[in-house]
C-alpha positions in Angstrom: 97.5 115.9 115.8 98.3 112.1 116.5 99.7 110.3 113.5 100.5 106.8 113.0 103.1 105.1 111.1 103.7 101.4 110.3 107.2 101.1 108.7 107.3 97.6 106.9 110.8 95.7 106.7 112.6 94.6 103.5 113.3 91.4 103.5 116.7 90.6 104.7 117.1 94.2 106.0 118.2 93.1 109.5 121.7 93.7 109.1 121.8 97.2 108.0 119.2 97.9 110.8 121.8 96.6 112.5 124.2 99.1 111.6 121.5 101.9 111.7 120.1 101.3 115.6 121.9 104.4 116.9 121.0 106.4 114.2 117.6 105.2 114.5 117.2 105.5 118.0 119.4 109.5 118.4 116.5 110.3 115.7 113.8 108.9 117.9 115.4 110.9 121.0 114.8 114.2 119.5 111.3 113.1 119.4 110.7 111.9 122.8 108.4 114.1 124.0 106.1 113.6 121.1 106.0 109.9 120.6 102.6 107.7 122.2 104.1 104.8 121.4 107.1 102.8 119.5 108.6 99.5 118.9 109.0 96.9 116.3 106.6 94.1 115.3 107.8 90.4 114.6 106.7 87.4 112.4 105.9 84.6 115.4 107.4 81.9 113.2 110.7 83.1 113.1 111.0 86.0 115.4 112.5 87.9 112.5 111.8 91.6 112.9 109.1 92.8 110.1 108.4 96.6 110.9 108.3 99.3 113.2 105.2 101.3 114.6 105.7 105.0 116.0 102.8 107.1 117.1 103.5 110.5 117.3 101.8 114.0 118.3 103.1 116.3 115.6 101.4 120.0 114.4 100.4 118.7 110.6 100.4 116.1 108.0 103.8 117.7 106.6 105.4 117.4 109.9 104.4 114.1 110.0 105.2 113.1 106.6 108.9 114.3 107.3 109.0 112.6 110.5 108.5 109.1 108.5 110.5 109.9 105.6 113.4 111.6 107.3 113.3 108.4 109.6 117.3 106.6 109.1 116.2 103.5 108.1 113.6 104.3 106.0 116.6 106.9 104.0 118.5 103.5 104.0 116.5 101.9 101.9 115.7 99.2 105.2 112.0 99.3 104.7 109.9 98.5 101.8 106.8 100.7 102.2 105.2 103.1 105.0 101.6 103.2 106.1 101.6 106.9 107.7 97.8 107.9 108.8 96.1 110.4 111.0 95.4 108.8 114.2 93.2 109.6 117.1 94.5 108.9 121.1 91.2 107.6 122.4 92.7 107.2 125.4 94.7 109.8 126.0 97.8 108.2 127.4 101.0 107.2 125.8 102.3 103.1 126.3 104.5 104.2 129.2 101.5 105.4 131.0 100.2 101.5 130.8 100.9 99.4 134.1 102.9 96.5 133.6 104.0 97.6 129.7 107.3 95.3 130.4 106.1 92.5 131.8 107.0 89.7 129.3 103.3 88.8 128.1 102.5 88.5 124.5 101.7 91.9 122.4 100.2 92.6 119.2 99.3 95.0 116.4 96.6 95.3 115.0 95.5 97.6 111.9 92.4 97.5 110.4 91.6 99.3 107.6 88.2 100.0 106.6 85.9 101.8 104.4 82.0 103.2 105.0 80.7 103.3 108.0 83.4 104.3 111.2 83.2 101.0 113.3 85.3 100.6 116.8 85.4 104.2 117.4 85.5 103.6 121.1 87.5 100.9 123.3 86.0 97.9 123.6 85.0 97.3 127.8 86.2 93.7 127.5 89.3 94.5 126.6 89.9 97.8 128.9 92.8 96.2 130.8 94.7 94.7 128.3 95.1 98.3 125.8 98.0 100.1 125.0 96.6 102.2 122.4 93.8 102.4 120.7 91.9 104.8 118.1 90.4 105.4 114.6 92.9 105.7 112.0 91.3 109.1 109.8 92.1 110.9 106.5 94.9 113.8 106.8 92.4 116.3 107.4 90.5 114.1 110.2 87.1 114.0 108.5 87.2 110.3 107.0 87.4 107.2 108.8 90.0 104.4 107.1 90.4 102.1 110.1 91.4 101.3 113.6 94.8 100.8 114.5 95.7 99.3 118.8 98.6 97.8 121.0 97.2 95.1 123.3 98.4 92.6 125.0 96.7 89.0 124.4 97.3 85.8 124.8 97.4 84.9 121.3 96.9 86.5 117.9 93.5 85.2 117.4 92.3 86.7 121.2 93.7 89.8 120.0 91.8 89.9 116.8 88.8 89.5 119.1 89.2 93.2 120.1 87.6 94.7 116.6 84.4 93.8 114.6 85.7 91.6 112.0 83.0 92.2 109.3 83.5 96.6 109.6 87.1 96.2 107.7 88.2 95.2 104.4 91.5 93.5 106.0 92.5 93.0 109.4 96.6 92.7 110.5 97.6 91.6 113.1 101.4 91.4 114.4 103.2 90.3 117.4 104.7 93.5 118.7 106.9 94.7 121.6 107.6 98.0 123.2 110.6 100.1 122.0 113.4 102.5 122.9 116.8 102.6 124.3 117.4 99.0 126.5 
């Protein structure tokens, strides 16, 4: 089962991430094999780190509930909330398996959540070259559709918004993002 969570940032909570990155990232490592994708998201005005995504194949909602919580930033009080939802790989890679994931090019975010009728259950063909991941964002048990959740790259936020139907959601975010893991 694919899971998806969206730690948000504290305000001012750079410094003890700071402190934290080896903690952070030794967690991550005994994760490694599980993990689709990772890396934190930014506010474009200031470049100020705002959150962290990790999308992760895990047996259950427990598992995956642990995984977020247990997370050492999240223990040091460095986030302020965490949006933790089942998640479905629609296609079936993880962000290393995308060519040219380093090239410096402009990344985004985007969750969409949603209620009623599943929309975007299936990759746009416009924007085929440009995903990193991509898929529904479902209730624990995986019956309910609440969203879509994607990496892309674009070459702006509002190209990147282009991606998803915009009347099928009840709000749309979208944030700059970048890969993560060990430099």
């Amino acid at each position: 089962m694919e899971f998806l969570a969206y730690h948000r940032d504290r305000p001012g909570s750079m410094p003890l991430r700071g402190e934290l990155i080896e903690a952070h990232w030794s967690y991550m490592d005994g994760f490694a094999e599980q993990l689709i994708a990772r890396g934190p998201t930014f506010d474009d005005a200031t470049e100020t780190v705002t959150g962290s995504i990790h999308i992760v194949d895990l047996p259950d909602p427990a598992t995956a509930r642990a995984f977020a919580f247990d997370e050492p930033n999240y223990q040091a009080g460095a986030y302020r909330d965490v949006l933790l939802r089942r998640w479905r790989n629609t296609l079936g890679r993880t962000m290393w398996d995308f060519p040219g994931l380093r090239v410096e090019t402009p990344r985004f975010l985007l969750l969409a959540l949603g209620t009623g009728e599943p929309a975007d259950l299936t990759p746009p063909p416009s924007h085929a070259d440009d995903l990193i991941a991509y898929g529904p964002l479902l209730s624990d048990d995986g019956t309910t559709w609440l969203g879509t959740a994607a990496l892309l790259r674009a070459p702006d936020e509002a190209t990147a918004r282009t991606l998803l139907t915009p009347d099928a959601y009840d709000s749309v975010e979208a944030h700059s993002w970048e890969p993560g893991g060990r430099r």
